[in-house]
Backbone as CSV, one residue per row, in Angstrom:
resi,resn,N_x,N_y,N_z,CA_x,CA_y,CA_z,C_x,C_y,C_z
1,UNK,-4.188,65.584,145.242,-3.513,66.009,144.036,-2.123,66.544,144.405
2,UNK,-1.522,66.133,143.830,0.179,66.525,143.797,0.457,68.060,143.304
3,UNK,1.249,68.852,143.482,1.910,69.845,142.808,3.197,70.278,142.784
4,UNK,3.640,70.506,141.958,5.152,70.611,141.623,5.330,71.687,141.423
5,UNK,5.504,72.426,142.679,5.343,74.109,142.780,7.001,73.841,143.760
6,UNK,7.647,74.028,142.797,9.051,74.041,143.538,10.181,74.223,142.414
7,UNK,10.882,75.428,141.838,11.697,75.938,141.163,12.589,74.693,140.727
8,UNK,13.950,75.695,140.042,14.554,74.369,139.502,15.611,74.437,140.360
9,UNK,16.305,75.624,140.882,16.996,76.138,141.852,16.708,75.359,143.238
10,UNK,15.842,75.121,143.901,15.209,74.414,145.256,15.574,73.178,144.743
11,UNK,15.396,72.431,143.514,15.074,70.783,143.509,17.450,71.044,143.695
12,UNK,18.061,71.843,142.979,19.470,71.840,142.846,20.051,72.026,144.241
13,UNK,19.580,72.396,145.109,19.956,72.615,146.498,19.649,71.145,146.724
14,UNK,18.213,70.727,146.570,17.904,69.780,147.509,18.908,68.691,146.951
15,UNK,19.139,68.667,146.127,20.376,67.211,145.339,21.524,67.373,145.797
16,UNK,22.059,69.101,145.659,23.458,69.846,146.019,23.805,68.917,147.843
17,UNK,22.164,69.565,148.248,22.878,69.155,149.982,22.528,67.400,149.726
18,UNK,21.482,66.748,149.270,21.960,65.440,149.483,23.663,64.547,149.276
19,UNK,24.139,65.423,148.303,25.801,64.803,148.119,26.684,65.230,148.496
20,UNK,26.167,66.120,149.070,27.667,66.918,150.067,27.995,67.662,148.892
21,UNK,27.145,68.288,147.847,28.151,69.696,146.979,27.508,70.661,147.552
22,UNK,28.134,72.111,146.937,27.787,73.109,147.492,25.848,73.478,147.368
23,UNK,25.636,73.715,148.656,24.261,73.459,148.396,23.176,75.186,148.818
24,UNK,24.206,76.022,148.743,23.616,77.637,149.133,24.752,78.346,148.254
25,UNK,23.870,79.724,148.128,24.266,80.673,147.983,25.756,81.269,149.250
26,UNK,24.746,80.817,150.888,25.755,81.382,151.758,27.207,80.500,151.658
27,UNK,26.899,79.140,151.480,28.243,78.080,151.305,28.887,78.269,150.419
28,UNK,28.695,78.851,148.734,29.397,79.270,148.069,30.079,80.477,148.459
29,UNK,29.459,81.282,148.871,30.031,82.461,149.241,31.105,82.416,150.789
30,UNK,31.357,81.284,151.180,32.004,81.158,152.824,33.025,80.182,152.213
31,UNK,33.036,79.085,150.794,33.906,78.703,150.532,34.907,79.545,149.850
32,UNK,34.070,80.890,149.447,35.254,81.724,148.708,36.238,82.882,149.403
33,UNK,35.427,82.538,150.871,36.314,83.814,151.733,37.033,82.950,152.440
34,UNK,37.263,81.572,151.893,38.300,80.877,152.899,39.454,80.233,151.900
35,UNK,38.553,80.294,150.935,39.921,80.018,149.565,40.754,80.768,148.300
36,UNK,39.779,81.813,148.327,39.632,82.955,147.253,40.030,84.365,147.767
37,UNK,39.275,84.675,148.093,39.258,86.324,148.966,40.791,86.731,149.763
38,UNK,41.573,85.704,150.519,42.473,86.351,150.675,43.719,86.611,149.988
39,UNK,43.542,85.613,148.656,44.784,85.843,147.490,44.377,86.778,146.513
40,UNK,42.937,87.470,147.060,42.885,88.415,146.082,43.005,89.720,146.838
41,UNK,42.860,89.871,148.584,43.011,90.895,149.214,44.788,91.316,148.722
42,UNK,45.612,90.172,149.087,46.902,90.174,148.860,47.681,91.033,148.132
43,UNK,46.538,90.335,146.309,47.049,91.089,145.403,46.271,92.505,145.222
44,UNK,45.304,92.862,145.146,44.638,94.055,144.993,44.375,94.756,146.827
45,UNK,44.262,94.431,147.268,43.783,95.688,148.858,42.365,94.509,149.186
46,UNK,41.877,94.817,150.516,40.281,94.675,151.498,39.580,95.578,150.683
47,UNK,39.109,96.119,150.243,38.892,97.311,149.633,38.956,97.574,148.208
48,UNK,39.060,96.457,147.234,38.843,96.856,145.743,37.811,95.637,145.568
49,UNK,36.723,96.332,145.838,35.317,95.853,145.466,34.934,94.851,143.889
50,UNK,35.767,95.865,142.915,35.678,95.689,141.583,36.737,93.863,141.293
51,UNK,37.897,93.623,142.063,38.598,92.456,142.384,37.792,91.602,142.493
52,UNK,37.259,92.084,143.654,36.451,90.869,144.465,35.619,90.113,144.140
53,UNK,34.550,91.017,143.413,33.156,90.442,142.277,34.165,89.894,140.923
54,UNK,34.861,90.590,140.479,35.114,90.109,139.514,36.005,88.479,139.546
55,UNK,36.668,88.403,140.644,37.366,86.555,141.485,36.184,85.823,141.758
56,UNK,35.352,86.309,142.370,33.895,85.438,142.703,33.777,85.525,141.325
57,UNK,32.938,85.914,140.357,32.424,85.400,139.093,33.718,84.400,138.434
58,UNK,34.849,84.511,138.320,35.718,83.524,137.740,35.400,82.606,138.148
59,UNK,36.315,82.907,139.645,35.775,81.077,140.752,34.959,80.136,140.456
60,UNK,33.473,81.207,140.464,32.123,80.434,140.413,32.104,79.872,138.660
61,UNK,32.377,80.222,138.240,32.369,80.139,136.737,33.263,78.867,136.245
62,UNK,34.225,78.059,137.063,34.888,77.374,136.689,34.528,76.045,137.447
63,UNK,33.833,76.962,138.464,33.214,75.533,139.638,31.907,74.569,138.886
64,UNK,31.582,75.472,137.986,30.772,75.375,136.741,31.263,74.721,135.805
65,UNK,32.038,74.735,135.062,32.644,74.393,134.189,33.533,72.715,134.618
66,UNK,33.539,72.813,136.206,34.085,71.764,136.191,32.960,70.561,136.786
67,UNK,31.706,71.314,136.694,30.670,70.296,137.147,30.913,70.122,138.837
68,UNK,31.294,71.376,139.903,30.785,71.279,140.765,29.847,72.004,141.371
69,UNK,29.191,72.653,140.754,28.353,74.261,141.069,27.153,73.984,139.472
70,UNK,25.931,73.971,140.177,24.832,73.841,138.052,25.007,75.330,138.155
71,UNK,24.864,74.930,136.942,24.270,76.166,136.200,23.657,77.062,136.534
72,UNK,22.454,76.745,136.989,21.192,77.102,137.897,21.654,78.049,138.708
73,UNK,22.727,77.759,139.336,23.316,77.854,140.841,24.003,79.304,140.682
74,UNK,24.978,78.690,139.249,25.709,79.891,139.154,25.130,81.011,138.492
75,UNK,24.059,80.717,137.444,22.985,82.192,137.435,22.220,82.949,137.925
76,UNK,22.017,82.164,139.646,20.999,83.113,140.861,21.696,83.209,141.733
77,UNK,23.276,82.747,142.179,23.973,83.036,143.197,24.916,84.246,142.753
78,UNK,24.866,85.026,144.081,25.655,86.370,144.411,27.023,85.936,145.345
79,UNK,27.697,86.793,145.448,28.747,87.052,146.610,28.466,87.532,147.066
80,UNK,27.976,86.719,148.669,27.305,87.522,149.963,28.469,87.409,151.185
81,UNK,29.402,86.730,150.951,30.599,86.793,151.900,30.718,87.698,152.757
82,UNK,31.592,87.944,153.811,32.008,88.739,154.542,33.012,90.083,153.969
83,UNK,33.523,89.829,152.213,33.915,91.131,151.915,32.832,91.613,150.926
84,UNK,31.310,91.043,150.811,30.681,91.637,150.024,30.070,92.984,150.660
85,UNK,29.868,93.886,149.188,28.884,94.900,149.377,27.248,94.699,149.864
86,UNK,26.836,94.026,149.621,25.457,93.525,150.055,25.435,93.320,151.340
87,UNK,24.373,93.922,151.831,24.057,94.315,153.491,22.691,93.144,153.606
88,UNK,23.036,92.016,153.813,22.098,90.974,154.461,21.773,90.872,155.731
């Protein structure tokens, strides 16, 4: 017997990494400290926390909007980057 005990989030990774899109939480979050994070250190400081989350939710929100990031993705993924608050 078969079971389809596998979220909707897992089947979006597993498609994400078959095509080469972003396919983690950690890859979203490592594409934004290499494209994002330092035009926002620039303008606000290393150190304004409130910037930072608030550029990650835009970012992610448009990566969405432009159909490279589901939905899915962008309602269970965090900013775990190297300027996040979250201690992983």
């Amino acid at each position: 017997m078969n079971n389809f005990d596998i979220t909707l989030l897992e089947l979006v990774e597993h498609y994400a990494t078959s095509e080469g899109l972003i396919d983690s939480e950690e890859a979203l979050s490592e594409l934004f400290d290499e494209t994002i994070a330092p035009m926002v250190i620039e303008q606000y400081g290393a150190d304004d926390e409130a910037a930072m989350s608030e550029s990650f939710n835009d970012w992610a929100d448009s990566l969405c909007k432009d159909n490279q990031l589901h939905s899915e993705q962008y309602s269970q993924y965090c900013y775990i980057g190297k300027h996040s608050t979250y201690s992983y």
